[in-house]
C-alpha positions as CSV (number, residue, x, y, z in Angstrom):
1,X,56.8,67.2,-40.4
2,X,59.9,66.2,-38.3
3,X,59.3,66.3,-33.9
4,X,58.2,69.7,-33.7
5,X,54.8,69.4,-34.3
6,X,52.5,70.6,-31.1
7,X,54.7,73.7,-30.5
8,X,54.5,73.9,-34.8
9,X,50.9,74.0,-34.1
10,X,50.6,76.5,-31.8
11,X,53.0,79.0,-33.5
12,X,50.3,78.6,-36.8
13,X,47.5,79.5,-34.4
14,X,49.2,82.4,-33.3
15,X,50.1,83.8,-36.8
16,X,46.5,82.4,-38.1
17,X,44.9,84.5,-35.0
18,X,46.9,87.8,-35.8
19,X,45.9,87.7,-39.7
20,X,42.1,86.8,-38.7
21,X,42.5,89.9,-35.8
22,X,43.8,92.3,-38.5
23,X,41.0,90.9,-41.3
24,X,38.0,91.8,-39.1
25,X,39.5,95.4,-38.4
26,X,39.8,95.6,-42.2
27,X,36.6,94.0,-42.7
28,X,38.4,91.4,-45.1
29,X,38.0,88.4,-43.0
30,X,35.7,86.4,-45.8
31,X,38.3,87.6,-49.0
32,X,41.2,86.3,-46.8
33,X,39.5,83.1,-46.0
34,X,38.7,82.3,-49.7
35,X,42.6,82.9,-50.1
36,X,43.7,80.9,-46.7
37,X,41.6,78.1,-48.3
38,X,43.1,77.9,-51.4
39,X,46.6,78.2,-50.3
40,X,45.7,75.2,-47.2
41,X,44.1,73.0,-50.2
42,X,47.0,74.0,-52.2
43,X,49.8,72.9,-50.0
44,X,48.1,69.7,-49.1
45,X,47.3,68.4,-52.6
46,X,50.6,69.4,-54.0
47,X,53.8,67.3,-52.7
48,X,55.7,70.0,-54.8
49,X,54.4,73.0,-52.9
50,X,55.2,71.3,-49.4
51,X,58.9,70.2,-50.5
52,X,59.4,73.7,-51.8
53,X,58.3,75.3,-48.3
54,X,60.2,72.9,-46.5
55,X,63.3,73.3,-48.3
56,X,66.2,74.8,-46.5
57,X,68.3,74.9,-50.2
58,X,65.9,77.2,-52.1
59,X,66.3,80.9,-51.5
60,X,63.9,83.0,-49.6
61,X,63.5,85.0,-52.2
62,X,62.6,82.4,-54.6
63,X,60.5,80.7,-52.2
64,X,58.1,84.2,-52.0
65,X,58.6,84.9,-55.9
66,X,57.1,81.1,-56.3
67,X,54.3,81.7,-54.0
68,X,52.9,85.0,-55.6
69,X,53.0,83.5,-59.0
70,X,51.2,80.2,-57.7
71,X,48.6,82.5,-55.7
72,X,48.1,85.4,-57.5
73,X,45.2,88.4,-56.6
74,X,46.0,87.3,-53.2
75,X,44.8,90.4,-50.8
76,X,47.1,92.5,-48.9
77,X,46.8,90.6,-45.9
78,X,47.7,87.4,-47.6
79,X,50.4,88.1,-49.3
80,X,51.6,90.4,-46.1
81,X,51.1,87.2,-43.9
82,X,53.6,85.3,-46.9
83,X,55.9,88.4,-46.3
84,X,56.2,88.0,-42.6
85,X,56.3,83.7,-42.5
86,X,59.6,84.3,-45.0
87,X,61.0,87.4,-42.9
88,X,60.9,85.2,-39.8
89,X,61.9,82.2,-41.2
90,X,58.7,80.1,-41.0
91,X,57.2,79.5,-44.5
92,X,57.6,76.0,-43.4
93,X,54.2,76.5,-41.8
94,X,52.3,78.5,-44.3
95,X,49.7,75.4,-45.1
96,X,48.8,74.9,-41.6
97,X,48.3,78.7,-40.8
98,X,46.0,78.9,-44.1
99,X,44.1,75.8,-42.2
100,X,44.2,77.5,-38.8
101,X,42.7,80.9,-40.4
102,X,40.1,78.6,-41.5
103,X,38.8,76.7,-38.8
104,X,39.1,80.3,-36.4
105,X,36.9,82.2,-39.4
106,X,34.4,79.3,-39.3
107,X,34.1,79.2,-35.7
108,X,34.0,82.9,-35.8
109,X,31.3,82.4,-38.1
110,X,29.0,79.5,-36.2
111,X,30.2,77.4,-38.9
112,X,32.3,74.5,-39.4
113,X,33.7,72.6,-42.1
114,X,33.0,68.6,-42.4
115,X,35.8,67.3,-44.2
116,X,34.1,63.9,-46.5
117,X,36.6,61.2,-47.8
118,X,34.7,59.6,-50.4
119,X,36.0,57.1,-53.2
120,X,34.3,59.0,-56.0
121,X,33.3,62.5,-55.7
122,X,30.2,63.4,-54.0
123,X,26.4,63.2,-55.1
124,X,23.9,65.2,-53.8
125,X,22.1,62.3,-52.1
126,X,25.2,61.3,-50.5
127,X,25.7,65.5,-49.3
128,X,22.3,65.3,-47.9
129,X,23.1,62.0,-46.2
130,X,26.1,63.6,-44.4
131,X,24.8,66.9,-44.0
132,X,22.0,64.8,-41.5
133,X,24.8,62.7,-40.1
134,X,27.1,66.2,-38.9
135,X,23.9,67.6,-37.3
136,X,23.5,64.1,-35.6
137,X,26.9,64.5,-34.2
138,X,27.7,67.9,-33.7
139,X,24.1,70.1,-33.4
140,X,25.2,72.2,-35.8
141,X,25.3,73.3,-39.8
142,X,28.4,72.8,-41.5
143,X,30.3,73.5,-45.1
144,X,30.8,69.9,-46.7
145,X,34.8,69.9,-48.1
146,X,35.2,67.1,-50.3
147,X,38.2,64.9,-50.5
148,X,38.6,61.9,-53.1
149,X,40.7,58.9,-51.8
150,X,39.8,55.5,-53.9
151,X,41.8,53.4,-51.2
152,X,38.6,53.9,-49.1
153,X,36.9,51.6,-51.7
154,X,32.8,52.9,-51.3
155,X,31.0,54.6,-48.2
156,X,32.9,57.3,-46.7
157,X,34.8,59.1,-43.8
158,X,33.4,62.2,-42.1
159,X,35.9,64.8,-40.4
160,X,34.8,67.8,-37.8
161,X,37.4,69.3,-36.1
162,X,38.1,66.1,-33.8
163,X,35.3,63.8,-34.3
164,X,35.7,61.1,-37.1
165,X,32.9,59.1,-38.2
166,X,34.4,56.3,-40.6
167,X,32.0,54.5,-42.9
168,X,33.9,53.8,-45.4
169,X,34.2,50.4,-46.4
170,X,37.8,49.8,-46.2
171,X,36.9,50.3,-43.1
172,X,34.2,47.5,-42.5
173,X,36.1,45.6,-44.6
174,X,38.9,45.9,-41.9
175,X,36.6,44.7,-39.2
176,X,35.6,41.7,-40.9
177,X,39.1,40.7,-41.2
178,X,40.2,41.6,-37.8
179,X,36.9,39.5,-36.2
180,X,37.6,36.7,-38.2
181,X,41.1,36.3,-37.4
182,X,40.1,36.7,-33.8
183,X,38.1,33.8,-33.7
């Protein structure tokens, strides 16, 4: 993501705000959601993906073809929204609308999503535990997304919107460090 990135942002939001507008007239908002998510968890899992829609040597053409076949049964509005990012030159942004779609749904919807960084995947006592910890810190119900990362060791890290809670232990682990070399 080379300098461009706040006015980057806003142009998703717009795009993401158009497609969400046109979903509720369509009363299709949830079906394009499940497809925004996908395709946002698609692009940022797959280093592929994200070279591919950043690539200024790979035909337009080939770029949509690729994208069909990756996402296919993809409603109207979803693969219209594809259509219009290649038309205008901005597939580049196509994970971060998919994200923005997301967040304005949820918000749409009272709900949020708590993103959880955890070194193995989630138990149930440890969903409970963070499902008690987002209503601590934000009043409200959330869905739990789950991320693995082993390089946070045990505990984990708790994303809403802009709020981070870090438990991991990397992170303690960090602290120790820093206060001992302090002293």
């Amino acid at each position: 993501m080379a300098g461009n990135t706040m006015a980057q942002t806003r142009t998703a939001l717009r795009y993401a705000k158009a497609v969400l507008d046109l979903a509720k007239e369509q009363k299709s908002a949830e079906i394009v959601n499940a497809d925004m998510s996908s395709v946002a968890n698609a692009v940022e899992a797959s280093t592929e993906l994200k070279n591919m829609l950043m690539s200024a040597v790979i035909p337009a053409a080939t770029k949509k073809s690729a994208l069909l076949a990756v996402f296919k049964g993809l409603h109207n509005l979803s693969s219209g929204l594809i259509d219009t990012l290649i038309t205008n030159k901005r597939i580049d942004i196509l994970g971060e609308v998919a994200q923005k779609y997301n967040e304005l749904y949820n918000e749409s919807q009272g709900k949020q999503v708590a993103k959880v960084t955890t070194a193995v995947a989630l138990t149930d006592d440890l969903k409970v535990k963070v499902l008690a910890k987002v209503k601590e810190l934000t009043n409200k119900e959330a869905d739990i997304v789950n991320i693995v990362d082993e390089s946070i060791l045990g505990g984990f890290i708790l994303r809403i919107g802009d709020i981070q809670y870090d438990a991991s232990i990397a992170n303690k682990l960090n602290k120790l460090k820093r206060e001992f070399t302090l002293n």
